[in-house]
C-alpha positions in Angstrom: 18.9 -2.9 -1.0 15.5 -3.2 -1.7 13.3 -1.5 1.2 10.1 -0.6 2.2 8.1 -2.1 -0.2 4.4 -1.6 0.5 3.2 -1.4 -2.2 3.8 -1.6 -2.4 3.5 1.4 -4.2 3.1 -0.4 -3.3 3.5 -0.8 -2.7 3.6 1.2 -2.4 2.8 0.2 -1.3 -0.6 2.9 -4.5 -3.8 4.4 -5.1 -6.8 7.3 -5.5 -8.8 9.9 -7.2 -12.0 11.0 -7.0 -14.8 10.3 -4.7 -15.3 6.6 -3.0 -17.8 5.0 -4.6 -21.0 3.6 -2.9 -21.3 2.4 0.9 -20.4 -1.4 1.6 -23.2 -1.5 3.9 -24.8 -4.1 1.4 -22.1 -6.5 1.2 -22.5 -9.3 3.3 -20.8 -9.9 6.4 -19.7 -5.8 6.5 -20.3 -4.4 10.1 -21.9 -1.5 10.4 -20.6 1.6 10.5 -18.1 0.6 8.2 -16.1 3.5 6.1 -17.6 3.3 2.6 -13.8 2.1 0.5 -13.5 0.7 -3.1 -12.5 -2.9 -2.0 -13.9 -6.0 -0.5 -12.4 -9.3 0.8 -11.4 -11.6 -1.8 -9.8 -8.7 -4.0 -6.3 -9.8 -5.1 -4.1 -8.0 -7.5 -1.1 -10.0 -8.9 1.8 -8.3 -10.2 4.6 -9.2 -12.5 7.7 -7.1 -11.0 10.9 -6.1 -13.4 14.3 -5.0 -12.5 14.8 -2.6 -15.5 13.0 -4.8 -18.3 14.0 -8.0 -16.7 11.0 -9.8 -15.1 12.3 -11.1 -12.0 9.5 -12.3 -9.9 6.0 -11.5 -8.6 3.7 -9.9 -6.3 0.3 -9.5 -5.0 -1.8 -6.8 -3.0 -4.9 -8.9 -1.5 -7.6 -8.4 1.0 -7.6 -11.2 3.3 -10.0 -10.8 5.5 -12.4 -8.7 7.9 -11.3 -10.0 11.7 -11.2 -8.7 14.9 -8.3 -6.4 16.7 -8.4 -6.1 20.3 -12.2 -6.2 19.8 -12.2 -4.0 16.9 -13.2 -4.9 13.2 -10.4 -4.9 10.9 -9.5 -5.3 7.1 -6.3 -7.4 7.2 -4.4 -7.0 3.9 -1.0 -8.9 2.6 1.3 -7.4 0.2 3.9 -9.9 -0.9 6.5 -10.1 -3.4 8.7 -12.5 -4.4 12.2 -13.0 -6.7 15.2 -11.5 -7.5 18.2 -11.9 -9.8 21.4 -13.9 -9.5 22.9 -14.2 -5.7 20.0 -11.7 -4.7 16.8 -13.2 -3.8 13.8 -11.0 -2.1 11.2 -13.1 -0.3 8.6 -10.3 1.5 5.5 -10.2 2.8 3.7 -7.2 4.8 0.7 -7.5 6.4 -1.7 -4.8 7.7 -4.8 -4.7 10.0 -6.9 -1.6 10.1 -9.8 -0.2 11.9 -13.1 -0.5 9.6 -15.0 2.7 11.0 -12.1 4.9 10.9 -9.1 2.9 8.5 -6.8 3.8 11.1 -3.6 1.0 11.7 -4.1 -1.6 14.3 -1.4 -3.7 13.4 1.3 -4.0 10.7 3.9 -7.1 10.4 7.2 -6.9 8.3 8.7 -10.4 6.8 11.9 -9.0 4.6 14.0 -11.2 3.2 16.4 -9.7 1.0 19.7 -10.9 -0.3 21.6 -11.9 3.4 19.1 -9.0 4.9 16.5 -10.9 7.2 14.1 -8.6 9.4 10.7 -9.4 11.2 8.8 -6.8 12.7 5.9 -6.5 14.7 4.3 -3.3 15.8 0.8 -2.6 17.7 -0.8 0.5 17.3 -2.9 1.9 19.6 -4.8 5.1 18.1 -7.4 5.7 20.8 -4.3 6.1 23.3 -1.5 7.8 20.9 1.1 4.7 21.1 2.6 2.3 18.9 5.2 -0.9 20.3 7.3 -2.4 18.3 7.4 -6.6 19.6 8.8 -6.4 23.3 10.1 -2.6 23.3 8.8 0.1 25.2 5.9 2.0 23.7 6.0 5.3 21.7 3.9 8.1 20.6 2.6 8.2 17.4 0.5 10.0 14.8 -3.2 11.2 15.1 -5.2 8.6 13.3 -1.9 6.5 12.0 -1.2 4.5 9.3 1.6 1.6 8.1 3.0 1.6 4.8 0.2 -1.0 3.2 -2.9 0.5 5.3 -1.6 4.0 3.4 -2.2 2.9 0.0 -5.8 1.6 0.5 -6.6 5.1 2.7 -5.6 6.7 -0.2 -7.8 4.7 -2.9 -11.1 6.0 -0.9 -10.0 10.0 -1.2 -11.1 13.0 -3.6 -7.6 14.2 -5.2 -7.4 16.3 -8.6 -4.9 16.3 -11.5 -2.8 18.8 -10.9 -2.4 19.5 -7.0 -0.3 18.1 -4.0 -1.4 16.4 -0.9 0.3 15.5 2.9 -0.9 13.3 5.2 0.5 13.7 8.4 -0.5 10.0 9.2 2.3 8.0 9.0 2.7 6.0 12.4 6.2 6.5 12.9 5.8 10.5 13.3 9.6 10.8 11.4 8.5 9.7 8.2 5.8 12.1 8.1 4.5 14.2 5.8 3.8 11.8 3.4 3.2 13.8 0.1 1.1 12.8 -2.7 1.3 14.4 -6.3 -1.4 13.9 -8.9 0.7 13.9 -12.0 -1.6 13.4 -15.0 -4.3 11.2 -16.9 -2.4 8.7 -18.9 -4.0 5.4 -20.7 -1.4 2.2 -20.2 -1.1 -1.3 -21.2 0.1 -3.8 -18.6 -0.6 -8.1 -19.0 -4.2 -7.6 -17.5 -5.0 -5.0 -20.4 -5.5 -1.4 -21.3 -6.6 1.0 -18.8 -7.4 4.4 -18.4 -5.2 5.4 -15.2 -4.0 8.6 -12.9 -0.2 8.5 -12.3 0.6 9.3 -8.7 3.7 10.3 -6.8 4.0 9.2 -3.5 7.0 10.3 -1.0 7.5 8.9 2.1 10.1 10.7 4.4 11.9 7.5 4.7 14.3 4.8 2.7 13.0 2.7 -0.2 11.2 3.2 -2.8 9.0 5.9 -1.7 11.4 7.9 -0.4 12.5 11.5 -2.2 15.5 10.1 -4.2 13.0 6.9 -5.2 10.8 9.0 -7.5 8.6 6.2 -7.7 5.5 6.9 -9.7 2.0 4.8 -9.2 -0.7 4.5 -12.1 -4.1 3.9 -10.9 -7.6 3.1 -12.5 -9.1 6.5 -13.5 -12.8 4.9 -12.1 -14.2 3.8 -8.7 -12.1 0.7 -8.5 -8.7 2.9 -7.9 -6.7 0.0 -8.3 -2.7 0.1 -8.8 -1.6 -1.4 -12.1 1.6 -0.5 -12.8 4.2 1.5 -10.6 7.9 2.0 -11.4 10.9 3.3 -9.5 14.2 4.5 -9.7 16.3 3.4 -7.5 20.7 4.2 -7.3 21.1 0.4 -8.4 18.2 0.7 -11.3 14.6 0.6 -11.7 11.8 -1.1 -10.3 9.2 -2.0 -12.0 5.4 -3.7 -11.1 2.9 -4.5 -14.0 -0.8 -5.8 -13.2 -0.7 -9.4 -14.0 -4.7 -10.1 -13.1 -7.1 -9.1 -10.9 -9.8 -10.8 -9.4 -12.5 -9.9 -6.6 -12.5 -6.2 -7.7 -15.8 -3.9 -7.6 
């Protein structure tokens, strides 16, 4: 089964290098003290996604919106993807609200739909009070300054990170799946639909299932500039591989 998709190398879903580039402050309708990151609202990334070199659907990364949380400001981002082959159908959509000032999770929604799999899940997270709640259950501790699988990939589009070295984040909001690990792998220059570009291929391992888990290997390219935007990412998974190709890309830096 096909889990955890964030992409989301997505998912996963990712993702970074270098230094963010200049504050946001000038964009209109940013609030203040907002963390200086490499994306606006209206950026959308569309993927064409292969299973092996079958191309058996699409996807899309976007950021929605800039709302309010519990009377905080939030980016609210939607990874969805969407296909399948023959008698297995995948119909997803993840959605993540996070904290502005500090890009910590506020909220994070899972829609799966995979094959006869269906799942929806909705967790609050509460940073200033160290809980998360998952719909009606009781609450549970979680992670200094959490993040959800999507929120994880655009934190990590805004950091410093050199060819070469290793990283964890102790951050994930479910404290089991943490560290998450992130290897800078190389410079490599990659054609997908939307073009030629030169990229840093990342390796991101969650310590849960799917596709960024340690058996997943998945691998993320991203723009080697200030833009850190994922265009291609594949996976191997015990069934096959997993493949996402940038498509197009519109409202980008």
């Amino acid at each position: 089964m096909i889990r955890a998709l964030p992409l989301p190398m997505v998912l996963v879903a990712g993702v970074a290098l270098a230094a963010a580039r200049a504050p946001m402050a000038g964009q209109p309708g940013t609030p203040a003290g907002a963390t200086p990151v490499p994306f606006a609202v209206g950026e959308k990334l569309d993927y064409d996604v292969k299973f092996g070199s079958l191309k058996v659907g699409s996807g899309s990364m976007e950021v929605k919106e800039l709302t309010g949380v519990r009377g905080r400001s939030a980016w609210h981002t939607v990874f969805t993807i969407k296909g399948g082959i023959p008698l297995y159908r995948v119909n997803d959509v993840y959605e993540s609200w996070f904290d502005v000032a500090t890009l910590n999770s506020l909220r994070y929604h899972q829609d799966v739909d995979e094959g006869s799999y269906e799942r929806k899940r909705r967790f609050e997270i509460f940073p200033e009070r160290g809980m998360f709640r998952e719909g009606d259950k009781d609450e549970e501790p979680t992670v200094a300054n959490p993040l959800d699988d999507g929120s994880f990939l655009y934190f990590v589009r805004t950091l410093s990170l050199d060819v070469g070295k290793s990283y964890e984040f102790p951050r994930y909001f479910k404290a089991q799946g943490n560290p998450v690990r992130i290897r800078v792998l190389r410079r490599e220059t990659v054609t997908v639909p939307a073009g030629t570009f030169k990229t840093v291929v990342l390796q991101p391992t969650f310590q849960t299932k799917g596709i960024f888990s340690q058996n997943g290997k998945a691998e993320v390219w991203i723009t080697d500039d200030d833009r850190r935007i994922m265009v291609q990412m594949k996976s191997k998974l015990s069934f096959g591989s997993l493949n996402l190709y940038l498509q197009r890309a519109s409202g980008t830096k």
